[in-house]
N, C-alpha and C positions, 0 to 999 in steps of 0.2 A: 883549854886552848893549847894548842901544840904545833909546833911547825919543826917537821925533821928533817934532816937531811939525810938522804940516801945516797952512799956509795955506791952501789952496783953500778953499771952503765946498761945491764939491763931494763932495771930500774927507770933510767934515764931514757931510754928507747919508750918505756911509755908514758914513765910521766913528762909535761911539755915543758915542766921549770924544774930545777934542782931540788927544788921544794915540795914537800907532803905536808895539805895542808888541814887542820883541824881546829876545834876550840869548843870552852865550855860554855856551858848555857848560865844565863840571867835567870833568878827563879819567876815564873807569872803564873796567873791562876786563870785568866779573864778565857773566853770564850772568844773564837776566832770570828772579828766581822768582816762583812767584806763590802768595801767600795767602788762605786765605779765612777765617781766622780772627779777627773782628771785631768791635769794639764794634756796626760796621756791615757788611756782607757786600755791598759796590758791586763789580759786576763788572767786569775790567779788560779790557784787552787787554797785550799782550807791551810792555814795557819796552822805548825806542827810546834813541838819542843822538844827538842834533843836531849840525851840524859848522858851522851857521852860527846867526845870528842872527834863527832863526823859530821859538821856543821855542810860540807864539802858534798854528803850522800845526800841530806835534807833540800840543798840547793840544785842537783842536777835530779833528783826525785821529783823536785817541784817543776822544776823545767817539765820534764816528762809530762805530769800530770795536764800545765798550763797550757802546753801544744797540741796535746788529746784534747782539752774541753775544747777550746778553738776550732776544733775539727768537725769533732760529737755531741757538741752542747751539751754535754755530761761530763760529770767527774770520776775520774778514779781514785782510788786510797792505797797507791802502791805501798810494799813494803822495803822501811828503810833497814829492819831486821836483813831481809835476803837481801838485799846491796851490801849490808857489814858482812852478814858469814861469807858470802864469797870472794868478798877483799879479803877477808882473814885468810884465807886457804889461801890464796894466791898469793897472798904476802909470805906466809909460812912456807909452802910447800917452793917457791920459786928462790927464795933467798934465805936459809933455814939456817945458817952462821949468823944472819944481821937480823932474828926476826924479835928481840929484846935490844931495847937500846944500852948504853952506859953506867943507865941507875936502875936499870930489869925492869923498864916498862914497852908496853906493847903498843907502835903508834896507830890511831883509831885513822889517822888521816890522809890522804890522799890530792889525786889533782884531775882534770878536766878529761885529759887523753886515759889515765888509771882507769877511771867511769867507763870512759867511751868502750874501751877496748873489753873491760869485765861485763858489760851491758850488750857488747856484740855475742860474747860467748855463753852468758847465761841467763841474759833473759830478764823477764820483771814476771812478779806475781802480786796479787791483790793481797793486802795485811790479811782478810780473812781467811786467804788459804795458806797461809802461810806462822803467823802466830794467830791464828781465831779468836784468845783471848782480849786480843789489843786490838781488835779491829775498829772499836769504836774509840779505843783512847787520845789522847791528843799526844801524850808522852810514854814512849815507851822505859818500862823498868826491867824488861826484859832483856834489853841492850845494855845495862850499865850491870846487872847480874852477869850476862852474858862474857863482860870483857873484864871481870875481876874472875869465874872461871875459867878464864881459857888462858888468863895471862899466869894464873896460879898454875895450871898443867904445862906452860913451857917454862915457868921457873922452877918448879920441883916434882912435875908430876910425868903422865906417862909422853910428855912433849919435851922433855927437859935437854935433851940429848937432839944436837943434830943430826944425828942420824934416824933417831924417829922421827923428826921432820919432814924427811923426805919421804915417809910412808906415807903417800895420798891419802889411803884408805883409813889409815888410824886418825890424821889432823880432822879429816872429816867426821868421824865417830867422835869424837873430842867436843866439835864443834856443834853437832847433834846433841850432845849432855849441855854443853855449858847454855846451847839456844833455850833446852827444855823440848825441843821438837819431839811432836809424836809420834810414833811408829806410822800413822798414815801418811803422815808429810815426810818424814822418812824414806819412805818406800816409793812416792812419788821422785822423791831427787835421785835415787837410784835408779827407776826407770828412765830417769831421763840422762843423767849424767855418771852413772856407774858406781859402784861403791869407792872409786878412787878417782873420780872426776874429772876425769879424762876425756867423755866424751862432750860435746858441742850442743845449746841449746838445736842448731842449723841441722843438726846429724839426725835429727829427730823429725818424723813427719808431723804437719802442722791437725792431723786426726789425736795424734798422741800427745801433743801438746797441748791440745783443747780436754783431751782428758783429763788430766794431772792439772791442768790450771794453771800453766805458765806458757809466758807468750814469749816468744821470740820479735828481734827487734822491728820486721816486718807485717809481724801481727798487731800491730798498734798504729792506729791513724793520725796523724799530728796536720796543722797546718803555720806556716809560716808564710813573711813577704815577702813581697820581690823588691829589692833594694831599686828598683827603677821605676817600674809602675807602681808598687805600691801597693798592687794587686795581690789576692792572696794565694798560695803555690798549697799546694795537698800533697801529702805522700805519705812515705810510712818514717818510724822513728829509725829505719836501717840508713834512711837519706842523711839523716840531722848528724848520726853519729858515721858516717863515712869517711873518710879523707879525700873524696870526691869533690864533684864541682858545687853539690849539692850539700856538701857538709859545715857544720859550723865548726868555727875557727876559734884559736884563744887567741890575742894579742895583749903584749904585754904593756903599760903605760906609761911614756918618756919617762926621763929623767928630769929634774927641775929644770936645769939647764936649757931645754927645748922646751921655751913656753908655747912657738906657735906648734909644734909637735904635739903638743898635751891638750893647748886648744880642737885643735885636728880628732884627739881620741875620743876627747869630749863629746866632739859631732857626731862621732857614730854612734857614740852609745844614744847618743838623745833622738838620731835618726830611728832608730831602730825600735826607741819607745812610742819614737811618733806612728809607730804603725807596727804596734801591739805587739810585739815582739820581747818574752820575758830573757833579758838580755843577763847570764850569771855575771855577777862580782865579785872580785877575789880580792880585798880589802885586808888592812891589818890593823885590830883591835888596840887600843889602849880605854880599859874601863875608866881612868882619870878622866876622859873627856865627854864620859854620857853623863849625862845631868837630863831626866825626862826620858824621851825617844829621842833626842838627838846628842849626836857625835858631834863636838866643835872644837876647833884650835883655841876658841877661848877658855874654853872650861877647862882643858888640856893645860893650858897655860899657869891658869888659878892652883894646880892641885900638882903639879907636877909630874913625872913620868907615870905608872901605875903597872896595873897584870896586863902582859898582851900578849896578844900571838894571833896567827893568821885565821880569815875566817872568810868563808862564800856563804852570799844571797843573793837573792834574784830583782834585778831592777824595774821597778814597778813605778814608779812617776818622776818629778823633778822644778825646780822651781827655776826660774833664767829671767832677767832683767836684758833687753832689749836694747838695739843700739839707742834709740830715742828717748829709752829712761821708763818704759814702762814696762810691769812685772807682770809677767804671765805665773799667778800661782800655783803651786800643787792643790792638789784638790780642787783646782776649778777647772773644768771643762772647756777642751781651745779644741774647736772639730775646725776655723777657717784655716784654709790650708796658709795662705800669703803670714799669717800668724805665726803656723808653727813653723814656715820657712824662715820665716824673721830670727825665729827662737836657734836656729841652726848657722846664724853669719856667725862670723870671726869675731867681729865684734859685741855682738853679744855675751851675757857673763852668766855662766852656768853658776847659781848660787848654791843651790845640795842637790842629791839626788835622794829620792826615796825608795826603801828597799823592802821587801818581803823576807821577815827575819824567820829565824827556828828557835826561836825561844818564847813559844807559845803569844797567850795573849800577855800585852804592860800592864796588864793591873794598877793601872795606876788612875788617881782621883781628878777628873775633869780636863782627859786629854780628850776625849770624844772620837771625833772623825778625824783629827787631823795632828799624824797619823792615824789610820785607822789599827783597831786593835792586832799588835804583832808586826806592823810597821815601823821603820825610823828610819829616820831623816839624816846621811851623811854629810855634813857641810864641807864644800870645794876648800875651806883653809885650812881643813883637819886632812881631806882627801890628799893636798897635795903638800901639807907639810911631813915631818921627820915623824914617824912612828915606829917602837920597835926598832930592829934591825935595819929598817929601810925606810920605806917610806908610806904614806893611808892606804893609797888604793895601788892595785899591785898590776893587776889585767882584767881583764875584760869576755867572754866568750858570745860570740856575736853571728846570728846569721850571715849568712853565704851574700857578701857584695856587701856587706856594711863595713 
C-alpha cells in the first residue's frame, strides 16, 4: 500500500488530489462469485487480485469493465498489465528527476484524472492480446516481476540516469523486457503509438485499431444513469472519461466537522447505487480493523493503529437503517422505489457500504454470500473516523448529476 506525494504541478494538473494512490493485496485463493442479490443491484465484473501496488488500475479497470456489461450483456477482461506499462512510461518519461522516491522505490500508484487522461491517450486492450499467458488468471505475476524489473533499470540499469529517462524510446524498450512482451505485441504498440510513444491511440484509424486489438475510448459501449429519471444514458467510454457535461467527476468527502455535508456525500454515493451505477471509492486502509471482510472502528480500536495506506474500489451495495428504525439489508433486494427513497433522507443512517475489492476471493470459512467472495463491507465509524494520515474514506467518483 503506498500513497505518494508528488511535487510536479504537472503532476497536479492531472492528478485531482495531491495524492498518488496505491496498496497491497491481502493473500486469497477463493474463486470470484457473483451476486445479485441487493439492497442495490450494481453490475460487476469478475473479481481480480493485485500482486502490486495499483489497487487505483484494478478499480477504474473494473469500472470500465461494469459499464461495458451494462451496455453488452457481456464481460470483458481488460488488461491491468497495459494500464501499468503506460502509467509507467508516463510517470518516467514526464517527470524523470522524481521517477524513484527517497528510499529508491517506484510509486505503482496513481489517481482518478491520471486514469482518465492515460485511458484517453492509449486506450484498453483485452489481457489476451496483450499478456496471452494471464488471460485466464485471476492474479497477475507478471506485474510484480514486472515492477522489481523496471525499478532495478532506473536504479542501476540502462534507466538510471535522468537523462535516459527522457529517451521515450529506450523507457519503452525497458518496459517491453521487464513486461516479458512479445515481439507481436511489440510491434502492435509501435504501430500504433511509435517506438517512442508519441503518437495518440485518436491519431490512429479505428480499421487499425481493430487490427492490433486495442480500442480506443470511443470504441467501447458503456451505459450509465440519469441522475433525474433514472433512466438509463448509452454512450461510449470517451463520454464517462471527458471533462464534459457527460463526464464523471471525483468529489472529495467533508471533513468531520460537516456532519450534514458528509451526510449529503453519503446521498450520493447511495443514490447512485440505487441505480446501478459502480460508483469508485477512494478509501484509506488500516489492516488493524479487518477482522473477516469487514473494516470497523471497533476492531481498529481493539488492536490499535496498524499497515495503511490509500486504497480504490468499486461500490457495489450497502446497508442504512431508516428514519422509522427499520434496516434495509445488504444483500437483500429493495426494487420499491418509496423504500429506496426512504433509504436516501437525512435522517436516515448509512451503516457500511459494500465494496468490490482486488484482492481476489476471502478464502475464508463460512462467510458465504454475505459478502459475496472478494467483497467487503466498509463500516461508516471506521469510514468516517481517523485513519492513517487522515481520515477512512477520502472521495468518491460518481456519475454526471450525482
Amino acid at each position: 500500500m503506498i500513497e505518494t506525494r508528488w511535487s510536479r504541478l504537472l503532476l497536479a494538473a492531472l492528478a485531482s488530489s495531491a495524492f498518488a494512490v496505491g496498496c497491497t493485496a491481502e493473500e486469497a485463493t477463493d474463486e470470484p462469485q457473483e451476486d445479485t442479490s441487493d439492497v442495490t443491484t450494481v453490475v460487476q465484473s469478475g473479481v481480480k487480485n493485485q500482486s502490486i501496488g495499483n489497487c487505483w488500475i484494478y478499480a477504474h479497470t473494473g469500472w470500465v469493465e461494469a459499464l461495458n456489461k451494462r451496455a453488452t450483456k457481456t464481460e470483458l477482461n481488460l488488461s491491468e498489465s497495459y494500464a501499468s506499462y503506460w502509467d509507467w512510461f508516463t510517470k518516467v518519461t514526464s517527470w524523470p528527476d522524481t521517477a524513484l522516491d527517497s528510499k529508491g522505490a517506484f510509486s505503482a500508484g496513481g489517481t482518478w484524472t491520471l486514469y482518465r487522461w492515460e485511458v484517453a491517450r492509449y486506450g484498453v486492450i483485452n489481457e489476451a492480446d496483450f499478456i496471452p499467458e494471464e488471460a485466464t488468471n485471476q492474479t497477475s505475476s507478471r506485474q510484480s516481476a514486472a515492477l522489481r524489473a523496471f525499478t532495478e533499470s532506473l536504479k542501476n540499469g540502462a534507466l538510471k540516469t535522468v537523462e535516459a529517462r527522457k529517451n521515450r524510446a529506450l523507457v519503452r524498450a525497458e518496459l517491453d523486457k521487464a513486461f516479458g512482451l512479445s515481439p507481436a505485441v511489440i510491434a502492435k504498440l509501435d504501430k500504433l503509438f511509435g517506438k517512442d510513444g508519441m503518437k495518440s491511440i485518436t491519431q490512429n484509424p479505428q480499421t487499425t485499431r481493430k487490427e492490433v486489438g486495442i480500442s480506443a475510448p470511443y470504441d467501447i459501449a458503456i451505459a450509465w444513469p440519469n441522475a433525474t429519471t433514472h433512466a438509463e444514458v448509452k454512450g461510449t467510454l470517451s463520454d464517462a472519461v471527458a471533462t464534459g457535461q457527460k463526464g464523471w467527476k471525483e468529489a472529495n468527502y467533508p471533513q468531520p466537522t460537516d456532519e450534514k455535508g458528509r451526510r449529503a456525500f453519503q446521498i450520493r454515493v447511495q443514490k447512485a447505487l440505487n441505480d446501478q451505477a459502480p460508483a469508485i471509492l477512494w478509501w484509506n486502509v488500516d489492516f488493524n480493523a479487518l477482522s473477516g471482510t469487514v473494516f470497523s472502528a471497533e476492531q481498529l480500536a481493539k488492536r490499535g493503529a496498524g499497515r495503511t495506506g490509500g486504497h480504490m474500489t468499486l461500490g457495489f451495495d450497502y446497508q442504512v437503517k431508516l428514519a422509522n428504525g427499520t434496516v434495509l439489508k445488504a444483500g437483500e433486494t429493495v426494487t420499491d422505489r418509496k423504500l429506496l427513497d426512504a433509504a436516501v433522507d437525512p435522517a436516515a443512517q448509512l451503516q457500511f457500504l459494500r465494496v468490490k475489492n482486488s484482492w481476489g476471493g476471502t478464502g475464508l470459512d463460512g462467510v458465504g454470500d454475505a459478502p459475496p467472495s472478494g467483497y467487503y463491507d466498509l463500516d461508516m465509524a471506521y469510514l468516517n473516523g481517523k485513519v492513517a494520515d487522515g481520515y477512512g474514506w477520502v472521495a468518491a467518483v460518481l456519475p454526471p448529476g450525482y
